[in-house]
PyMOL Python script that loads the backbone (N, CA, C, O; Angstrom):
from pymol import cmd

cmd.read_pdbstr("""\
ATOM      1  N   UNK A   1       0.845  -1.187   0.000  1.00  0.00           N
ATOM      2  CA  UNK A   1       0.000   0.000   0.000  1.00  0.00           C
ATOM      3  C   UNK A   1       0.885   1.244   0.000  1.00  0.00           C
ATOM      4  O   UNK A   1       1.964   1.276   0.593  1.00  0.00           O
ATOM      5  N   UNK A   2       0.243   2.542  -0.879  1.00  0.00           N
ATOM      6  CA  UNK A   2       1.103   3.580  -0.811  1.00  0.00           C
ATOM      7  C   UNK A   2       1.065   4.397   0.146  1.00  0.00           C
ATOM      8  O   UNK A   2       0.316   4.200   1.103  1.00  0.00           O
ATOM      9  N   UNK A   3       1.968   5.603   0.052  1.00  0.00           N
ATOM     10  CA  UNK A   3       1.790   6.561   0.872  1.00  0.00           C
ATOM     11  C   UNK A   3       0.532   7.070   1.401  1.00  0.00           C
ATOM     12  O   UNK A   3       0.282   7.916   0.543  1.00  0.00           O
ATOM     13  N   UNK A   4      -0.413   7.125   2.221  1.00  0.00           N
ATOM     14  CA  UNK A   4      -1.278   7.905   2.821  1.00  0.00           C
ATOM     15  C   UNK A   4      -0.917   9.607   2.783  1.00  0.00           C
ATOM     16  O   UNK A   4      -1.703  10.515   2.515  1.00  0.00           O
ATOM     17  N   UNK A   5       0.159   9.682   3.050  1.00  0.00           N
ATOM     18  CA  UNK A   5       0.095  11.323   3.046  1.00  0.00           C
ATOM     19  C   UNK A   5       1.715  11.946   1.992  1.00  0.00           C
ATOM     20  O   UNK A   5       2.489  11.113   1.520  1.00  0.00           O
ATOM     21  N   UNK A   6       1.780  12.394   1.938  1.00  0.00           N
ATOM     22  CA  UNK A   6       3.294  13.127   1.268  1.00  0.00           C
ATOM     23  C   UNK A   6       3.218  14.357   1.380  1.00  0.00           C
ATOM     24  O   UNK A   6       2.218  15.070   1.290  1.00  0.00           O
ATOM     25  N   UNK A   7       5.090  14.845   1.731  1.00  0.00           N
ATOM     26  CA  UNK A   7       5.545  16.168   1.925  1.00  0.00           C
ATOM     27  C   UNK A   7       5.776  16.839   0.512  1.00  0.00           C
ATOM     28  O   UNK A   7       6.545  16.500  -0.387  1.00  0.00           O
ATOM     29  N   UNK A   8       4.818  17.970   0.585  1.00  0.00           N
ATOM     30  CA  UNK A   8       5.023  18.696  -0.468  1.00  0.00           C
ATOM     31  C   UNK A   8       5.529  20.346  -0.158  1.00  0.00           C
ATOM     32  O   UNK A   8       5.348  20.930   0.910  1.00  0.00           O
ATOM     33  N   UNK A   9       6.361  21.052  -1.662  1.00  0.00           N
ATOM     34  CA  UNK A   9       6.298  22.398  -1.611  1.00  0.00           C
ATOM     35  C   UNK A   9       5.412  22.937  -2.088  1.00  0.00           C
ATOM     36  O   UNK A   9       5.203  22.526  -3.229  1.00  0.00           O
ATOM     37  N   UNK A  10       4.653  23.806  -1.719  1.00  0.00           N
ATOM     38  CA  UNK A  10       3.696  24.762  -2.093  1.00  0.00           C
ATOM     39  C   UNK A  10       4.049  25.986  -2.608  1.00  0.00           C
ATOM     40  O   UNK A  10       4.392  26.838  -1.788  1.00  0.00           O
ATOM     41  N   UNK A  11       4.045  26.340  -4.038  1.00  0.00           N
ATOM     42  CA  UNK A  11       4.618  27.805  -4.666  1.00  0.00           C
ATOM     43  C   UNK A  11       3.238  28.590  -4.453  1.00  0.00           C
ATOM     44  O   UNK A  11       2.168  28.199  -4.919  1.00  0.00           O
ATOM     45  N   UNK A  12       3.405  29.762  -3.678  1.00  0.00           N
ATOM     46  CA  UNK A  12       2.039  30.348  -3.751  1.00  0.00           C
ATOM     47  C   UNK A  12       2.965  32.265  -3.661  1.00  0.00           C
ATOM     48  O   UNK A  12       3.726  32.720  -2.807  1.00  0.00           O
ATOM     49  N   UNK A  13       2.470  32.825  -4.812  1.00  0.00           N
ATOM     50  CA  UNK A  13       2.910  34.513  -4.079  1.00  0.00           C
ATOM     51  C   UNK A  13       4.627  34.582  -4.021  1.00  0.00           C
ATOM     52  O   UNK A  13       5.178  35.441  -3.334  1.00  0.00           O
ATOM     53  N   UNK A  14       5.146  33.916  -4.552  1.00  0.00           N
ATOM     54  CA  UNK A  14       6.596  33.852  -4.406  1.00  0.00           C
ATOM     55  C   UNK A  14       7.395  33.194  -2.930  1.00  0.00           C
ATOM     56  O   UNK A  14       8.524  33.346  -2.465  1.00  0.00           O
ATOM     57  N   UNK A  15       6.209  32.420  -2.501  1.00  0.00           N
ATOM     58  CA  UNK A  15       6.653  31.843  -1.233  1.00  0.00           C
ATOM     59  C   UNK A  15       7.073  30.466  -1.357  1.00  0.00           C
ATOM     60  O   UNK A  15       6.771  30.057  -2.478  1.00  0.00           O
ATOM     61  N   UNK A  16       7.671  29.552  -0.629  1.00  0.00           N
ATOM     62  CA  UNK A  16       7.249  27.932  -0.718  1.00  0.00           C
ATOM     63  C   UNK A  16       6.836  27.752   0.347  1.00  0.00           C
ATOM     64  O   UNK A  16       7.385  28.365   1.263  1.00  0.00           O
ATOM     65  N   UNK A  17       5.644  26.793   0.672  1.00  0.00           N
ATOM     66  CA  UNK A  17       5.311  26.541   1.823  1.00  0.00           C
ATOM     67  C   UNK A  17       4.905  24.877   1.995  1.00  0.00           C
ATOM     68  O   UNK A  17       3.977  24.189   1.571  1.00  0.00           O
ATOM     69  N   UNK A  18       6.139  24.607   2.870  1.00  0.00           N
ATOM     70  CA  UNK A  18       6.362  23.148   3.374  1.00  0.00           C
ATOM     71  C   UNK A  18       5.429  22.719   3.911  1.00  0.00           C
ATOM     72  O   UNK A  18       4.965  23.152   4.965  1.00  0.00           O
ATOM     73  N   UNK A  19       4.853  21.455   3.024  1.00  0.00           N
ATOM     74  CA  UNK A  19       2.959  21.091   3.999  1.00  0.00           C
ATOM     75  C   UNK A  19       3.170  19.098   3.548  1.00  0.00           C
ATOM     76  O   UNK A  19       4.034  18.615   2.817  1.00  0.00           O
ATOM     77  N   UNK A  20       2.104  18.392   4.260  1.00  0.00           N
ATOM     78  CA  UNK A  20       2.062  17.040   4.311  1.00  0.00           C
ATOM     79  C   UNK A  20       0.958  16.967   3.723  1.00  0.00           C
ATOM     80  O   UNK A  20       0.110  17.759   4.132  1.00  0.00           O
ATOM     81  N   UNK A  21       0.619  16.179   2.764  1.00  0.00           N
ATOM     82  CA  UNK A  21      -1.439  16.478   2.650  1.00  0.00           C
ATOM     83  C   UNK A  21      -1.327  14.911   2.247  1.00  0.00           C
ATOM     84  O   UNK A  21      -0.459  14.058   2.065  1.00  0.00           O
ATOM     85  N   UNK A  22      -2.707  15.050   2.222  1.00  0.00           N
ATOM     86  CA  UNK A  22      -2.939  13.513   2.055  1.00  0.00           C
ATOM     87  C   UNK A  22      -3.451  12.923   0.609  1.00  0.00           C
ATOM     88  O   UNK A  22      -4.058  13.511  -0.286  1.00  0.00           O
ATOM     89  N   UNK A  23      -3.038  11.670   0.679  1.00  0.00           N
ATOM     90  CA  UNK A  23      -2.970  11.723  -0.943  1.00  0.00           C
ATOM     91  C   UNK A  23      -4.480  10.760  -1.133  1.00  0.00           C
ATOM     92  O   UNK A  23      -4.657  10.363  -2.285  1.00  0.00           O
ATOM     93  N   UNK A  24      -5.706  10.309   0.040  1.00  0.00           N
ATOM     94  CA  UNK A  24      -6.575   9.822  -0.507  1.00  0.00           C
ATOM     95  C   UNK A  24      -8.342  10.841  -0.430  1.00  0.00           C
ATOM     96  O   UNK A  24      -9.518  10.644  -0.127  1.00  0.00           O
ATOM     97  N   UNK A  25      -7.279  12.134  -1.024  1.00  0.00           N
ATOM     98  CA  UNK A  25      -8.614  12.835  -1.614  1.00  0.00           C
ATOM     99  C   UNK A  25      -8.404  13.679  -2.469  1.00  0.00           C
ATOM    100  O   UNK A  25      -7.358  14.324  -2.540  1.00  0.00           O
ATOM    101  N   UNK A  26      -9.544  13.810  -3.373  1.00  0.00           N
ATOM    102  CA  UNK A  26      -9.743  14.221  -4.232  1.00  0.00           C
ATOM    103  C   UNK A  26      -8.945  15.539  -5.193  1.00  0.00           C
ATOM    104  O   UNK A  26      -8.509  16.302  -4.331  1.00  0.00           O
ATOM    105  N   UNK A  27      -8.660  15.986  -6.287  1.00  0.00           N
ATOM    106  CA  UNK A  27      -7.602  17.404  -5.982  1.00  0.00           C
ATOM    107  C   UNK A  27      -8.546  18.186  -5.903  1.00  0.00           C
ATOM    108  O   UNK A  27      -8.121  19.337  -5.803  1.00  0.00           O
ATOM    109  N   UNK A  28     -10.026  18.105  -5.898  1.00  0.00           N
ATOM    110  CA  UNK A  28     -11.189  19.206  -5.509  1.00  0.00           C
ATOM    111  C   UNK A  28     -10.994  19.672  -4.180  1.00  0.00           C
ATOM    112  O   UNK A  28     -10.852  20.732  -3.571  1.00  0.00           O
ATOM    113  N   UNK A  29     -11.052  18.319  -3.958  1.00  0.00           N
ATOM    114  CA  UNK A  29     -11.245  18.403  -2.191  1.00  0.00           C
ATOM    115  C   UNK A  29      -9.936  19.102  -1.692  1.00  0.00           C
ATOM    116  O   UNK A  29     -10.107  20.141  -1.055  1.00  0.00           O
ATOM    117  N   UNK A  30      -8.676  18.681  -1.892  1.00  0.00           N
ATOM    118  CA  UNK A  30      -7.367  18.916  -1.876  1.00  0.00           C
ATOM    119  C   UNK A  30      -7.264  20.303  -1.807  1.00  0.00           C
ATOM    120  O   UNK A  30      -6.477  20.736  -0.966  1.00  0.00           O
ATOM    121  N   UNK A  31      -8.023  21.297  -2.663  1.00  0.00           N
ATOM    122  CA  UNK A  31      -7.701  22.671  -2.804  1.00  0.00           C
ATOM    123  C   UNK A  31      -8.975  23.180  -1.757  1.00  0.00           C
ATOM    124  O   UNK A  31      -8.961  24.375  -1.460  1.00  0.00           O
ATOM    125  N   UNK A  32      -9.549  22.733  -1.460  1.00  0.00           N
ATOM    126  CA  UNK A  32     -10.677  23.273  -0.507  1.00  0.00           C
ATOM    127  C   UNK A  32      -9.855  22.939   1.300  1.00  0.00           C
ATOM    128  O   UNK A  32     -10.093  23.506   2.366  1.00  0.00           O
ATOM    129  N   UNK A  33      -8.850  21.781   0.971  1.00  0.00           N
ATOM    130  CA  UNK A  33      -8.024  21.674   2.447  1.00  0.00           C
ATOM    131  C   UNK A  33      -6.914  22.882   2.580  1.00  0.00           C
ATOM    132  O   UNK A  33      -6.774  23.765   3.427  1.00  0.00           O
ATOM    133  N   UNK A  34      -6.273  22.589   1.530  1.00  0.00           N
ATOM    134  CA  UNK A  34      -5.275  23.987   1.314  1.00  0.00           C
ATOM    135  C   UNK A  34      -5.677  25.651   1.909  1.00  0.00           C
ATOM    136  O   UNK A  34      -5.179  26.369   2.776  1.00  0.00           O
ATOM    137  N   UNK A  35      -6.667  25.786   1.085  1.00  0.00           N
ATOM    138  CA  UNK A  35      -7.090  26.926   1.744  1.00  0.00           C
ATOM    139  C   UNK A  35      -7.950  27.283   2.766  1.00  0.00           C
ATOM    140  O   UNK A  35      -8.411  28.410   2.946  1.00  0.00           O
ATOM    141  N   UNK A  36      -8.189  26.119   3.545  1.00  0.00           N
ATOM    142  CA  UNK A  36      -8.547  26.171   4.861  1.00  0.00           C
ATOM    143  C   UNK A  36      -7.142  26.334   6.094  1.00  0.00           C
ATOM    144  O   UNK A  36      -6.854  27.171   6.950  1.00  0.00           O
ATOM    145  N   UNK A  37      -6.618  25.230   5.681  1.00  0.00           N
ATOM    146  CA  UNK A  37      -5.717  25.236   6.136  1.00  0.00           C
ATOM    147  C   UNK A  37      -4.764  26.726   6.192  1.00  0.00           C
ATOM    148  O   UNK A  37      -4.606  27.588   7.057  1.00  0.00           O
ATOM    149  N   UNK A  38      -4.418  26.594   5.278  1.00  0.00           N
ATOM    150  CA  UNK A  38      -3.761  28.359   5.090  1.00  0.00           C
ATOM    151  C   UNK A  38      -4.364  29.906   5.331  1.00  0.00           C
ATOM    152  O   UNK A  38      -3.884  31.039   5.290  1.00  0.00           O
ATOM    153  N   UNK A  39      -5.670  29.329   5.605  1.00  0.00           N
ATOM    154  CA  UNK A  39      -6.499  30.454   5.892  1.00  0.00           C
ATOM    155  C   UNK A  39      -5.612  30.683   7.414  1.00  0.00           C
ATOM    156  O   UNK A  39      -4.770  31.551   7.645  1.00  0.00           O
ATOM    157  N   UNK A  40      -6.054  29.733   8.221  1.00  0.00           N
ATOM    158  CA  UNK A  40      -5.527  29.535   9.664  1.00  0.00           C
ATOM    159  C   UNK A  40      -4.015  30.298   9.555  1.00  0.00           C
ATOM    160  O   UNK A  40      -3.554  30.805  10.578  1.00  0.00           O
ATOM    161  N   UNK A  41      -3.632  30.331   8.911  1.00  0.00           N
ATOM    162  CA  UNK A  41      -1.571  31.010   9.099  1.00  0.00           C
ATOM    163  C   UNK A  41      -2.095  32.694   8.470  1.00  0.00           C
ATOM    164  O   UNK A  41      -1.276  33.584   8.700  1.00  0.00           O
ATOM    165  N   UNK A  42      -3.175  33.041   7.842  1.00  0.00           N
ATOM    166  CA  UNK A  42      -2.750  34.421   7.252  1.00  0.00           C
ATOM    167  C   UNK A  42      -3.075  34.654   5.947  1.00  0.00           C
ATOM    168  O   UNK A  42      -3.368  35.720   5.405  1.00  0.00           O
ATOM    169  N   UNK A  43      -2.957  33.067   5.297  1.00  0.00           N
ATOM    170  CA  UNK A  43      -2.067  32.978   3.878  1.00  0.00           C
ATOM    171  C   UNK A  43      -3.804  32.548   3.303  1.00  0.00           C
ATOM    172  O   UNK A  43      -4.514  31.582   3.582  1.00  0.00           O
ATOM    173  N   UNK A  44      -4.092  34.002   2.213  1.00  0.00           N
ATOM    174  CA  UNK A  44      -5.325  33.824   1.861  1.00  0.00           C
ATOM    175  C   UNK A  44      -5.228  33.414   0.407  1.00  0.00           C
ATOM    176  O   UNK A  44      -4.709  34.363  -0.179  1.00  0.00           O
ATOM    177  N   UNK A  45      -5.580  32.100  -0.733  1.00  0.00           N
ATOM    178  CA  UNK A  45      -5.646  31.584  -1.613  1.00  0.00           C
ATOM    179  C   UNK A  45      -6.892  32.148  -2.718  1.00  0.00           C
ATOM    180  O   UNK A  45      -8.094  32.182  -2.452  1.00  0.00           O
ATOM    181  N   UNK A  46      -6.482  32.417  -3.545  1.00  0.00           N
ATOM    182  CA  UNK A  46      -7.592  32.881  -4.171  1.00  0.00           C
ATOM    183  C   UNK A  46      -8.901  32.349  -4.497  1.00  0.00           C
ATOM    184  O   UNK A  46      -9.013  31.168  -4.171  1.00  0.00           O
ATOM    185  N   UNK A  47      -9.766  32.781  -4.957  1.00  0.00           N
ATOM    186  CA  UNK A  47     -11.036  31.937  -5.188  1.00  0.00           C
ATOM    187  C   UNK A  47     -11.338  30.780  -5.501  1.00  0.00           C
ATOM    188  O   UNK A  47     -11.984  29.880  -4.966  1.00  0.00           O
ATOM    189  N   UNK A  48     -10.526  30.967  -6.893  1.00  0.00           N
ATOM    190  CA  UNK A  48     -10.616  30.125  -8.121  1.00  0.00           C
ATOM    191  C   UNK A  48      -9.667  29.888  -8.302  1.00  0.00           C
ATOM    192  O   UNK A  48      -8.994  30.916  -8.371  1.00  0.00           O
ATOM    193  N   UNK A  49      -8.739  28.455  -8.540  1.00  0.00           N
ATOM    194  CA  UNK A  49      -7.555  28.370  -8.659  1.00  0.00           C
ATOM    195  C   UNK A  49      -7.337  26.850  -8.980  1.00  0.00           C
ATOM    196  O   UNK A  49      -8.020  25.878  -8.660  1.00  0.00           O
ATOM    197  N   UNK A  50      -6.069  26.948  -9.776  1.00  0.00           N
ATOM    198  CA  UNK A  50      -5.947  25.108 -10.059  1.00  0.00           C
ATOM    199  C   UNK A  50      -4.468  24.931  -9.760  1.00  0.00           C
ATOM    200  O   UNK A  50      -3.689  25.883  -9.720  1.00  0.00           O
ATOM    201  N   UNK A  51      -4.053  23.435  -9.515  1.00  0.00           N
ATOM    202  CA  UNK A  51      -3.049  23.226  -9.041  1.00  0.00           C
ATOM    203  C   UNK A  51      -2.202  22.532  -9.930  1.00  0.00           C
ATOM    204  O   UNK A  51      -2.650  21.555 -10.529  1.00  0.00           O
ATOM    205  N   UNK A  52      -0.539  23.065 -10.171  1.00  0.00           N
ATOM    206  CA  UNK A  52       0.382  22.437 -11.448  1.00  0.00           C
ATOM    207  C   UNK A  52       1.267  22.052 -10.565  1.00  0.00           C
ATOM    208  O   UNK A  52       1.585  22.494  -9.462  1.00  0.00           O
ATOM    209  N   UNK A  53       1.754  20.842 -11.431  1.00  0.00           N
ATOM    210  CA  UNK A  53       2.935  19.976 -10.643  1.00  0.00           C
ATOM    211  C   UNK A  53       4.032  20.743 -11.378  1.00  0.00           C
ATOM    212  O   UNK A  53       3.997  20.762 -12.609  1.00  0.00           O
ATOM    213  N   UNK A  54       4.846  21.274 -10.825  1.00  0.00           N
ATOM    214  CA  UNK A  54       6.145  21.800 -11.437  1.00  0.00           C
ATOM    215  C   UNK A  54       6.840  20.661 -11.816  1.00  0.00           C
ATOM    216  O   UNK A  54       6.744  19.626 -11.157  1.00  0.00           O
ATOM    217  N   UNK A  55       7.864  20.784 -13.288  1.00  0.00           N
ATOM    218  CA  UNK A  55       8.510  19.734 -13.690  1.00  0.00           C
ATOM    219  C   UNK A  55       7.485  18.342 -13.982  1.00  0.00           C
ATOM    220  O   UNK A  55       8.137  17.352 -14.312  1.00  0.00           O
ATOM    221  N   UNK A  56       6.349  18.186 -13.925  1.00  0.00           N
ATOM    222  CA  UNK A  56       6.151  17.557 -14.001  1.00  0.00           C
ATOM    223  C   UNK A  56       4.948  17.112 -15.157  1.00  0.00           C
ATOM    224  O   UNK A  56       3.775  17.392 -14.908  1.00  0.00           O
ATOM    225  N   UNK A  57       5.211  16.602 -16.076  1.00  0.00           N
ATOM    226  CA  UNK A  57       3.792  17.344 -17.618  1.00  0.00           C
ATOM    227  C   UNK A  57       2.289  16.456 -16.936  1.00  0.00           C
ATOM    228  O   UNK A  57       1.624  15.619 -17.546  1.00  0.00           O
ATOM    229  N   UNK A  58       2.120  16.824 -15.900  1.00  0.00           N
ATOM    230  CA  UNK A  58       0.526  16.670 -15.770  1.00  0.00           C
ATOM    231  C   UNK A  58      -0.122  17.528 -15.475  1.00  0.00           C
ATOM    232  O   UNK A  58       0.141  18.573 -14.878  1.00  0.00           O
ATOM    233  N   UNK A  59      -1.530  16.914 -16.109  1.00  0.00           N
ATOM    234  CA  UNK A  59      -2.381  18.139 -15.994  1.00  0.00           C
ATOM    235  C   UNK A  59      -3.462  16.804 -14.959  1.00  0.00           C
ATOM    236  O   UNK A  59      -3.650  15.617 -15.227  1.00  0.00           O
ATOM    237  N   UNK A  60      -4.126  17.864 -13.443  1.00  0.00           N
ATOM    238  CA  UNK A  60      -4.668  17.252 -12.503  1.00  0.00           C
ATOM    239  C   UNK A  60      -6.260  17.334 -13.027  1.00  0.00           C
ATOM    240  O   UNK A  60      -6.446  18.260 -13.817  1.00  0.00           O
ATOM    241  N   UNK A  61      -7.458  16.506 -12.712  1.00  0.00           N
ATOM    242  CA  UNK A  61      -8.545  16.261 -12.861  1.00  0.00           C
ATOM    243  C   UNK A  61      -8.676  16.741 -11.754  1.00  0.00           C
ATOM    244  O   UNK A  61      -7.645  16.701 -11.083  1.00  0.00           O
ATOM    245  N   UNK A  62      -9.823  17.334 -11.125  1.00  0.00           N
ATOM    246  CA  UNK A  62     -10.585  18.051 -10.164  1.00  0.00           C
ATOM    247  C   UNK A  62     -11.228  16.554  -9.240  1.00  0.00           C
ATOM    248  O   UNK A  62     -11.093  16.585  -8.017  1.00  0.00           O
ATOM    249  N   UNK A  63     -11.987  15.145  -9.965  1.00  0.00           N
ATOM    250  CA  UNK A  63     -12.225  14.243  -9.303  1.00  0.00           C
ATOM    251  C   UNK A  63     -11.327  13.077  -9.194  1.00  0.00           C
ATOM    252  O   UNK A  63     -11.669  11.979  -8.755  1.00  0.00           O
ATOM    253  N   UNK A  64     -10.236  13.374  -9.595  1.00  0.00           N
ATOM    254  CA  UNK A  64      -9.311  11.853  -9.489  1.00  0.00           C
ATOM    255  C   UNK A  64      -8.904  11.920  -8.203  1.00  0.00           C
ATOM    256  O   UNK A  64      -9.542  12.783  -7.601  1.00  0.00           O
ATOM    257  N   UNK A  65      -7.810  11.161  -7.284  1.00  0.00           N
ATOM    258  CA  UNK A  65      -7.710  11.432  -6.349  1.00  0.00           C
ATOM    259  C   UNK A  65      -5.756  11.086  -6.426  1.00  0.00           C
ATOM    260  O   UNK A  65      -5.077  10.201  -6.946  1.00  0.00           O
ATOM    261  N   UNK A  66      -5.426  12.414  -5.546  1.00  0.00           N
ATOM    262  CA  UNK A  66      -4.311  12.827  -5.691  1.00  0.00           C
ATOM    263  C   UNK A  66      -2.968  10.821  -5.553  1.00  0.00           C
ATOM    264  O   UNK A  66      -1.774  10.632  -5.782  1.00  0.00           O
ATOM    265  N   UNK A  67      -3.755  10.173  -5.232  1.00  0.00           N
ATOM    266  CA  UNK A  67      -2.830   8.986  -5.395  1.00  0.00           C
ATOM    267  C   UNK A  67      -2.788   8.208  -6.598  1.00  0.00           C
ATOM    268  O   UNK A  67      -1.960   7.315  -6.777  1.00  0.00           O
ATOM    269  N   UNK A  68      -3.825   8.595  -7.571  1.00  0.00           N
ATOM    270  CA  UNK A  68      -3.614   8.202  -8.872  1.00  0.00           C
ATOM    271  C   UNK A  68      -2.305   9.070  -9.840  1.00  0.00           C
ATOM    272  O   UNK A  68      -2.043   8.880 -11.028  1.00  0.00           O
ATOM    273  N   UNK A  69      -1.832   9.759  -9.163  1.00  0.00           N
ATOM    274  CA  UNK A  69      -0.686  10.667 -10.049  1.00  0.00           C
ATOM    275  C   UNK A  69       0.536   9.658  -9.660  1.00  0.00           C
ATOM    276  O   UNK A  69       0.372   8.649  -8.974  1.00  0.00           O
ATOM    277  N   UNK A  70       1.456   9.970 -10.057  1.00  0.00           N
ATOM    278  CA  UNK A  70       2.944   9.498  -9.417  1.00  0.00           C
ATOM    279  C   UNK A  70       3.544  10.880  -9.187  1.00  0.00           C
ATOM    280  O   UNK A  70       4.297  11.456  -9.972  1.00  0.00           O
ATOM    281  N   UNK A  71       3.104  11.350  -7.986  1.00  0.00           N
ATOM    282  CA  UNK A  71       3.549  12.259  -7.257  1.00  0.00           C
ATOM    283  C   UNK A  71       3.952  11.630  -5.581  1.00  0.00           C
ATOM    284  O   UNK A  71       3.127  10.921  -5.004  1.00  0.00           O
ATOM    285  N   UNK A  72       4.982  11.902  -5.071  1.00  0.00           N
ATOM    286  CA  UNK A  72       5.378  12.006  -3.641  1.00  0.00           C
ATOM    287  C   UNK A  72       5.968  12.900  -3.180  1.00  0.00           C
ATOM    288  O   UNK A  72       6.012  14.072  -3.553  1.00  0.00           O
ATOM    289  N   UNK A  73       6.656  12.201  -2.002  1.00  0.00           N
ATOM    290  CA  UNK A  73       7.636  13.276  -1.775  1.00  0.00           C
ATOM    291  C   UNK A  73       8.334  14.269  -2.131  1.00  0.00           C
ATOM    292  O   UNK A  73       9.155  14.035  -3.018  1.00  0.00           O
ATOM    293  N   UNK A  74       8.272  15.478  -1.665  1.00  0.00           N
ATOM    294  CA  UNK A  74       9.625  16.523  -2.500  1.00  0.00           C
ATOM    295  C   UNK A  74       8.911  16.811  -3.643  1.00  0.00           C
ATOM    296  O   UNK A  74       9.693  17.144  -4.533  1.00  0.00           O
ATOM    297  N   UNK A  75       7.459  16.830  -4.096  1.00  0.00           N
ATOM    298  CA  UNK A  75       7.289  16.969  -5.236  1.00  0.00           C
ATOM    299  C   UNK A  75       6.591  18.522  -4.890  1.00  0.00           C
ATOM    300  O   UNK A  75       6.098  18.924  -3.836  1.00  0.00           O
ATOM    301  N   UNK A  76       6.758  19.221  -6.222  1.00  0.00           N
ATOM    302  CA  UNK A  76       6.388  20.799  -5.895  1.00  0.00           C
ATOM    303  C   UNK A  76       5.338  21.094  -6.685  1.00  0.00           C
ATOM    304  O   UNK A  76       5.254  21.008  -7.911  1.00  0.00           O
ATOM    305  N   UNK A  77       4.162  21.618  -5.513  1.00  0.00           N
ATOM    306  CA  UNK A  77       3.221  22.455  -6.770  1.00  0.00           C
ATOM    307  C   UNK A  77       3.017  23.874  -6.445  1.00  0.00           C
ATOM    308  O   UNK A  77       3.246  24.501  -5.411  1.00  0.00           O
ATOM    309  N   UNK A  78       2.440  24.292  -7.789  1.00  0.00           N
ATOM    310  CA  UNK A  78       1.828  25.453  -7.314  1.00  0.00           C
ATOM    311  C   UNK A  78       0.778  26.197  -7.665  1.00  0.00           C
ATOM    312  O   UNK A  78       0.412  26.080  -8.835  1.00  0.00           O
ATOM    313  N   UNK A  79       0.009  27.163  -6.752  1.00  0.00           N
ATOM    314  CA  UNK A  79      -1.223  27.825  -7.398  1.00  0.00           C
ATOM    315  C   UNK A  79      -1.561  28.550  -8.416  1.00  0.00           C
ATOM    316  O   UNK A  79      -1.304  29.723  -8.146  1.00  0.00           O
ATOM    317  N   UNK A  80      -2.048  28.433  -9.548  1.00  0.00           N
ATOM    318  CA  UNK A  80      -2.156  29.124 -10.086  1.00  0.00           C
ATOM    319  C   UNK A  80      -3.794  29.722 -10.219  1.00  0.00           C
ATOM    320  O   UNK A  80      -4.733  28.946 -10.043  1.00  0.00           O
ATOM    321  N   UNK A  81      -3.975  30.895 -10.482  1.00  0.00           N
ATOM    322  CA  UNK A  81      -5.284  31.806 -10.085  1.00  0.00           C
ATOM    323  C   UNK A  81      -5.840  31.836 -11.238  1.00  0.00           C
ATOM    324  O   UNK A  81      -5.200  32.283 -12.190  1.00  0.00           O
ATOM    325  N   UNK A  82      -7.129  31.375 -11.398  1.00  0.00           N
ATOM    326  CA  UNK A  82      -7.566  30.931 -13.031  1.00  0.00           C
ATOM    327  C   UNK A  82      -7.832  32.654 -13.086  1.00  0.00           C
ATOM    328  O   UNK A  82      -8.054  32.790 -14.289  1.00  0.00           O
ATOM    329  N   UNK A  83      -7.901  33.559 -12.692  1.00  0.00           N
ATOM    330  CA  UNK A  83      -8.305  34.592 -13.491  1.00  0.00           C
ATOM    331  C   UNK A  83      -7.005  35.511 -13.868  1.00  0.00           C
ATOM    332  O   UNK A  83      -6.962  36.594 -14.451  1.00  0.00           O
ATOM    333  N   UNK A  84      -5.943  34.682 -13.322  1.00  0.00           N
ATOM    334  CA  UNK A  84      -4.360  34.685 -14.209  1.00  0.00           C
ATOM    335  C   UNK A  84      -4.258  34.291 -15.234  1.00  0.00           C
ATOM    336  O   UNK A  84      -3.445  34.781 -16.019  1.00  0.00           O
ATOM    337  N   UNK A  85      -5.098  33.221 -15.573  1.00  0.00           N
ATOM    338  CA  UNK A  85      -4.722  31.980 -16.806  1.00  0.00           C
ATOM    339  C   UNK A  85      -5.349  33.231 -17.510  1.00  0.00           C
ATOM    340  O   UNK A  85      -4.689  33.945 -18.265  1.00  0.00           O
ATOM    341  N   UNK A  86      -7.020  33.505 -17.136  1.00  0.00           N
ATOM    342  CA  UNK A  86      -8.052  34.003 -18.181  1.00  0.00           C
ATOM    343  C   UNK A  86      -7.253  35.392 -18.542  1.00  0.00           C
ATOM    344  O   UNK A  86      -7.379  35.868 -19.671  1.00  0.00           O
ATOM    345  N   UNK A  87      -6.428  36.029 -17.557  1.00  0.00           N
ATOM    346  CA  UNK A  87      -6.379  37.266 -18.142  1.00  0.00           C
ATOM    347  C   UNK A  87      -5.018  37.055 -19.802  1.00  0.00           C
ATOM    348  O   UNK A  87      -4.995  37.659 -20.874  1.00  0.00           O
ATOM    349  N   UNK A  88      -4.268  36.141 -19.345  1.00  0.00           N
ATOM    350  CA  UNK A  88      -3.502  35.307 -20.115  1.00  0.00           C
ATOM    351  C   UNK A  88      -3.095  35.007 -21.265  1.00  0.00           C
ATOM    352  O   UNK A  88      -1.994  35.017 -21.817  1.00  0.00           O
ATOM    353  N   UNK A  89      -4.954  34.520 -21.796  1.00  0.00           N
ATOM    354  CA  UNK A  89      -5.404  34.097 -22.658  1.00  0.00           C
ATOM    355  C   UNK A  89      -5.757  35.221 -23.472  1.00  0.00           C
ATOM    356  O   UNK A  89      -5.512  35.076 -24.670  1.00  0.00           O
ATOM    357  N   UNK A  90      -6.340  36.449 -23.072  1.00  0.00           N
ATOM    358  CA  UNK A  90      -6.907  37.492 -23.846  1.00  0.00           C
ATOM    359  C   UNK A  90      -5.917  38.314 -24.768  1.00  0.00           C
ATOM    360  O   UNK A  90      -6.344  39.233 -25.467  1.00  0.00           O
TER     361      UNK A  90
END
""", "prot")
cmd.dss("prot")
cmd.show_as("cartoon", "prot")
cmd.util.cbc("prot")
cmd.orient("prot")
């Protein structure tokens, strides 16, 4: 059986922020823990936002669940603010 949880970096705002999360939920759910969690330190996440594995060419599904990736340890993501992408795109 795999990891239950893994240490990740979090790129958010030019910060990294060293966190453990768990890898048997969802990446919906995943970004709704994040910014709870980070609410609690200060660190406010934007609305709308999706999560990229740096270095790494995947793109995450909103219902898969973060243990279907081959992501662990040491692996880095970060936020990106969809009304970054949208302004982006224009």
């Amino acid at each position: 059986m795999g990891e239950t949880a893994i240490a990740i970096g979090l790129h958010f705002n030019k910060q990294i922020i060293d966190l453990r999360i768990p890898t048997e939920v969802s990446i919906e759910h995943l970004k709704l823990l994040l910014a709870q969690a980070l609410a609690t330190k200060k660190i406010n996440l934007p609305t709308n936002f999706n999560l990229e594995i740096i270095n790494k060419p995947l793109r995450l599904s909103e219902r898969k669940l973060l243990r279907d990736y081959p992501i662990g340890d040491g692996d880095q993501l970060r936020i990106i603010s969809t009304e970054s992408l949208k302004e982006q795109m224009e």
